[in-house]
C-alpha positions as CSV (number, residue, x, y, z in Angstrom):
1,X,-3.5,206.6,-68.7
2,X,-3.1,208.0,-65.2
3,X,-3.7,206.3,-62.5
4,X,-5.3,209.8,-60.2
5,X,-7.4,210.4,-63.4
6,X,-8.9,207.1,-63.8
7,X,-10.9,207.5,-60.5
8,X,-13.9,207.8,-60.1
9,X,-15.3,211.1,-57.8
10,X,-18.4,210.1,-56.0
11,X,-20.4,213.5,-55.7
12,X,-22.0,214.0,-52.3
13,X,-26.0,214.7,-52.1
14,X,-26.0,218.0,-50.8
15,X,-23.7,219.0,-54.1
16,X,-24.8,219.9,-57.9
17,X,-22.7,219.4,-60.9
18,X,-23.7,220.6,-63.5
19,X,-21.5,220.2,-66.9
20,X,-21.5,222.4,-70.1
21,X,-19.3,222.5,-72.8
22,X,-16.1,221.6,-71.6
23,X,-17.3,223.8,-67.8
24,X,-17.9,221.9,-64.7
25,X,-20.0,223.8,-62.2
26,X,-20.0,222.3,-58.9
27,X,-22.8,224.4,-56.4
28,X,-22.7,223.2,-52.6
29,X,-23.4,224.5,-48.8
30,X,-20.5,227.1,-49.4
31,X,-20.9,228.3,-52.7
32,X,-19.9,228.2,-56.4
33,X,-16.8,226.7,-58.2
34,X,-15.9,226.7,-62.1
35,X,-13.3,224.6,-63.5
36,X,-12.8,224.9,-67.4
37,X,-11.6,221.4,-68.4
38,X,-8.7,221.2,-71.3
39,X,-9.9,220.0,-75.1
40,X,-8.9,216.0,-75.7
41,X,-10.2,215.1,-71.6
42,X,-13.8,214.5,-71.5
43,X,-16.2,214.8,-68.6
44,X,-18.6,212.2,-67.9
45,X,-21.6,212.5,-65.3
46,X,-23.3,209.2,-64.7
47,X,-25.7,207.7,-61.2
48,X,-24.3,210.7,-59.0
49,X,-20.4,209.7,-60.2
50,X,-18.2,211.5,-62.5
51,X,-15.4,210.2,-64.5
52,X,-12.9,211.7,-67.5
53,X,-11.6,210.1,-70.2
54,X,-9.1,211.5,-72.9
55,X,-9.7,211.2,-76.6
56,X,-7.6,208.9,-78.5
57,X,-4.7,208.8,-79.5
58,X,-4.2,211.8,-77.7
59,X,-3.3,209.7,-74.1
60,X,0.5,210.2,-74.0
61,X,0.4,214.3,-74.6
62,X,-2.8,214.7,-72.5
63,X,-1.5,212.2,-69.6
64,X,-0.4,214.7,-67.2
65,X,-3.1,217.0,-67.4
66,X,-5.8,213.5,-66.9
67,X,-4.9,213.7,-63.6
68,X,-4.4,216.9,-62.8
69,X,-8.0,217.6,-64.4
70,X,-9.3,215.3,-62.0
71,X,-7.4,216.8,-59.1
72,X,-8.7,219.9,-59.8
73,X,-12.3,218.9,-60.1
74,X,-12.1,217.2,-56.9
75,X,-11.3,220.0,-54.9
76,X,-14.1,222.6,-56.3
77,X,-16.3,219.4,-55.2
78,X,-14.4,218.9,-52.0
79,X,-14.7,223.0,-51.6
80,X,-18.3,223.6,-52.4
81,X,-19.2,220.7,-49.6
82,X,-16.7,221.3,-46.7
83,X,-14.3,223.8,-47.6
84,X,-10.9,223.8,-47.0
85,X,-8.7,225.3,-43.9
86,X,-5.1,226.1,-43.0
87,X,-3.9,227.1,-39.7
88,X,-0.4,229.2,-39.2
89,X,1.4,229.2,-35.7
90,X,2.7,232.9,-34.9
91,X,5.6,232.3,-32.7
92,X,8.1,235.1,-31.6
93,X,8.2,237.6,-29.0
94,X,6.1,240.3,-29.2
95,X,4.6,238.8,-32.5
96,X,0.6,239.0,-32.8
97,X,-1.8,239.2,-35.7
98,X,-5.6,240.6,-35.1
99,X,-8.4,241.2,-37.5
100,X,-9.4,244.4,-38.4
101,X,-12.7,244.1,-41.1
102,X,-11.1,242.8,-44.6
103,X,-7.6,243.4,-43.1
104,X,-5.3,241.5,-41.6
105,X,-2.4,243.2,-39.0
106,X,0.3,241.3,-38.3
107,X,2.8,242.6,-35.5
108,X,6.1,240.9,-36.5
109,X,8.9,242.3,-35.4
110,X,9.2,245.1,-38.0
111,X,9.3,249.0,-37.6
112,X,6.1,248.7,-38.6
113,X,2.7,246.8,-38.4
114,X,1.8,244.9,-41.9
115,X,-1.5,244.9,-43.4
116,X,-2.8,243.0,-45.7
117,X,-6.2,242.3,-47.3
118,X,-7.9,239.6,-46.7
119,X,-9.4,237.6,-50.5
120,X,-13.0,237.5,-51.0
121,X,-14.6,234.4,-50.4
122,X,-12.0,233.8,-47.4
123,X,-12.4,234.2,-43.8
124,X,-9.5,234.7,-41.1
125,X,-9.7,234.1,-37.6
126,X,-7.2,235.0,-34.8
127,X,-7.0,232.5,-31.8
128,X,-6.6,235.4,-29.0
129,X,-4.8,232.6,-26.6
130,X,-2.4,230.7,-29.0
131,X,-1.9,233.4,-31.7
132,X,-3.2,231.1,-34.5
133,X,-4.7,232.2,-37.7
134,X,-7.3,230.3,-39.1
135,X,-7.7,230.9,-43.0
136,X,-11.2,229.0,-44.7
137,X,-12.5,229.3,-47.7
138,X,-13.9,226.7,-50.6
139,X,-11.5,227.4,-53.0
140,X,-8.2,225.3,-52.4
141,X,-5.6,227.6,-53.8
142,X,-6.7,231.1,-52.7
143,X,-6.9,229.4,-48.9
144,X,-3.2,228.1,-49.9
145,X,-1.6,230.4,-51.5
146,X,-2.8,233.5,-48.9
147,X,-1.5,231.3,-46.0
148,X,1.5,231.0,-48.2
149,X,1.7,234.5,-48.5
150,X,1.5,235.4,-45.0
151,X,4.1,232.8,-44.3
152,X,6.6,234.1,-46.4
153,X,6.3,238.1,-44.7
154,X,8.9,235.9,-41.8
155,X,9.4,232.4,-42.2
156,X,11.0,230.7,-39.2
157,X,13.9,230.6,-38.5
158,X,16.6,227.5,-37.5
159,X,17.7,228.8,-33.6
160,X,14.6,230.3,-31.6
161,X,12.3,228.8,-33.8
162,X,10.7,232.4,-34.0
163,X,8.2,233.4,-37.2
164,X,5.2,231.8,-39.0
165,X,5.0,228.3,-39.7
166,X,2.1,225.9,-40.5
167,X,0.5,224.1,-37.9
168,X,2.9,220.4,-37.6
169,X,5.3,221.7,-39.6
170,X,8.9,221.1,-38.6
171,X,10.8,223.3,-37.6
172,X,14.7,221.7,-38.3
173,X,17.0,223.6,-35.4
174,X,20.1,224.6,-35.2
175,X,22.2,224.9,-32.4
176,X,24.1,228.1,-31.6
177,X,27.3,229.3,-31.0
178,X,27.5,228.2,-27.6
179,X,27.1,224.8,-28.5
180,X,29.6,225.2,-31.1
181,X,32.0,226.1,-29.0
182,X,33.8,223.6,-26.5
183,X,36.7,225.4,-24.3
């Protein structure tokens, strides 16, 4: 059996689960989360804890998706209580992004400006100061994959350093030509 999808997730007090058929419902402070859980793994809801177990003879082809299952349902949990964040670093000159409604406008060196539409059930905030953009939300992969998104419009790059990275991400650099050099 796995190991991630033996534990057991402790479900805080301010959150409901509620399961049906083979869908968990998890309603908190920030919402509602779905999560349809695969045939063979079943969901079990016991003194405020809830735990999965595969059928059997079924462990070795369902083994994978044990913990992933649990993964899963652990962050629509995690989600509905706190919610989740990323934060990207804008770094570049001339390189700002601002908040315009449901649109984001990111200044990035281009000809142009580029827009893009901000998810439902996500919010965006632009550090004025710093540049930073702030992406929450209760649902793990839309935060992750729209920060991912706006990453890949200009990645950074090895010798200024300039683009969009994560915050703490490293950044490996390169030196230039003139270090290359040696007359």
């Amino acid at each position: 059996m796995s190991r991630i999808g033996k534990k057991v997730i402790n479900i805080p007090a301010k959150t409901k689960v509620e399961i049906k058929d083979n869908l968990i419902t998890a309603t908190g402070a920030l919402g509602s989360l779905s999560y349809t859980v695969p045939a063979g793994i079943t969901p079990e809801l016991k003194d405020g804890a809830l735990t999965f177990t595969v059928a059997e003879g079924r462990v070795k082809e369902l083994n994978a998706l044990h913990g992933t299952t649990r993964a899963n349902v652990f962050n629509i949990i995690e989600g509905v209580t706190n919610g989740f964040s990323k934060v990207l670093e804008i770094n570049g000159l001339g390189y700002r992004a601002s908040v315009a409604g449901k649109k984001l406008n990111l200044e990035l060196g281009f000809s142009h400006p580029v827009n893009l539409d901000i998810p439902e059930g996500l919010t965006v905030v632009v550090d004025p100061k710093s540049g930073a953009v702030t992406i929450k939300g209760s649902d793990k992969f839309k935060v992750g994959d729209f920060a991912a998104k706006i990453r890949r419009i200009r990645p950074p790059e090895p010798y200024k350093g300039s683009g969009i990275k994560y915050q703490g991400e490293h950044i490996v650099r390169k030196a230039g030509k003139t270090a290359a050099g040696g007359k």
